[in-house]
N, C-alpha and C positions, 0 to 999 in steps of 0.2 A: 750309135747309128740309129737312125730312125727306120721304125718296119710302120710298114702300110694299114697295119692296122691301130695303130698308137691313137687314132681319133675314133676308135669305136666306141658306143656306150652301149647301157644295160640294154637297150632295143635290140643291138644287132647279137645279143644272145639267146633272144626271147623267141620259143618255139613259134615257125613263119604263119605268118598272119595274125598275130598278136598286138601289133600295134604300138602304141605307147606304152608309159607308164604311168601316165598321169590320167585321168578321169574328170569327167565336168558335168555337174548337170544344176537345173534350176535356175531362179532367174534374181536378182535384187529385189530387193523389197521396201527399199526408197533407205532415207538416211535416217528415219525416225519410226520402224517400224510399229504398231499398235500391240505386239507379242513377241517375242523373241523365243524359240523354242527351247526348254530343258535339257540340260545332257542327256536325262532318264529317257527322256521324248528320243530322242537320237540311238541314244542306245538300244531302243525297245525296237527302232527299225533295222538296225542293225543285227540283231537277235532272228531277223525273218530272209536273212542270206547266209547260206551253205550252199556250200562246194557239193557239187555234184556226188563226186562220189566217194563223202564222208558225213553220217548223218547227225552233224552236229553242227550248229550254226557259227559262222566264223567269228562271233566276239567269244564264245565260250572257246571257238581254239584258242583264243590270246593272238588273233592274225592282226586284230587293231591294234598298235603301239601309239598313237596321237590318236586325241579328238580334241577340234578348239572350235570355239562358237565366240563369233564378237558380238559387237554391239549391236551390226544391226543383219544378223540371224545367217551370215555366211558359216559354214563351217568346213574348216579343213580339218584331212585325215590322212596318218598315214598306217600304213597298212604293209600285210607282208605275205606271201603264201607259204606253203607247208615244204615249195622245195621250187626252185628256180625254172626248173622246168615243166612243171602242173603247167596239164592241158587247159585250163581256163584261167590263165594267166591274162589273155587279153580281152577276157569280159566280165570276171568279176570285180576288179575296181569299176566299171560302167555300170552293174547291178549295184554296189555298193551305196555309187553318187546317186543313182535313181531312188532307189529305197530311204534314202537320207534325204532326199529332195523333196517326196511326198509329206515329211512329215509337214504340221502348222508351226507356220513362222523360222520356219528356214529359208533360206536367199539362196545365194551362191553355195555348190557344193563342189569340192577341191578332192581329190582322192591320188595322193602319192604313191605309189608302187614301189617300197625300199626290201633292201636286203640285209641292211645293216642295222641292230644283231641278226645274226640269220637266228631264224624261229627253230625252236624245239619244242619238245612236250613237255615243255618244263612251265610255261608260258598258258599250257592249259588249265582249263580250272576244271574245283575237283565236281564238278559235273560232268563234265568232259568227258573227264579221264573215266569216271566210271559207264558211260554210255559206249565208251570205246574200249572198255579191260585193258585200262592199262595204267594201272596203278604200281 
């Protein structure tokens, strides 16, 4: 038998006001762009967003699972937080995309909000883990 809620998705569990799951920012940069930016490049903007209230920047949690950059400088990501219901569930993939958008020679920025593996600390690196004792 069918229950009423059989068509929900990962939105309708997401603390209210949170929005999506997906994120967008930045614009094309034609089909032949003159630079295409570095993963290093990406990664380093990604290094300059943390969660509020953990002082460690979310690629060193291990919260990045995908980073792809095509040809001509789109990059999607997906991404995961420390626990399904963190209260900035619905604005850190939107920091994410923006942070990844400023870099040079980025286009389209795509930012997925998955849960699948769910994240542990096992996923941190060992910077991380030592800025947070918890080795």
């Amino acid at each position: 038998m069918a229950r009423a809620d059989d068509n929900r998705t990962l939105s309708d569990f997401m603390p209210e006001g949170t929005g999506d799951t997906v994120a967008y920012a930045g614009k094309k940069l034609g089909d032949a762009p003159a630079k295409v930016a570095s993963k290093e490049a990406v990664v380093e903007a990604l290094r300059t967003v943390y969660d509020p209230e953990i002082p460690v920047n979310i690629y060193e949690l291990g919260l990045i699972y995908d980073l792809a950059i095509d040809a001509k400088g789109d990059v999607r990501i997906e991404m995961t937080l420390t626990a399904p219901a963190c209260p900035v569930a619905g604005i850190l993939p939107r920091q994410v995309a923006e942070a990844v958008a400023a870099v040079d020679g980025v286009g389209e920025v795509e930012v997925d909000l998955v849960w699948d593996p769910p994240w542990t600390k096992d996923r941190m690196s060992d910077e991380a883990r030592l800025a947070l004792d918890m080795f």
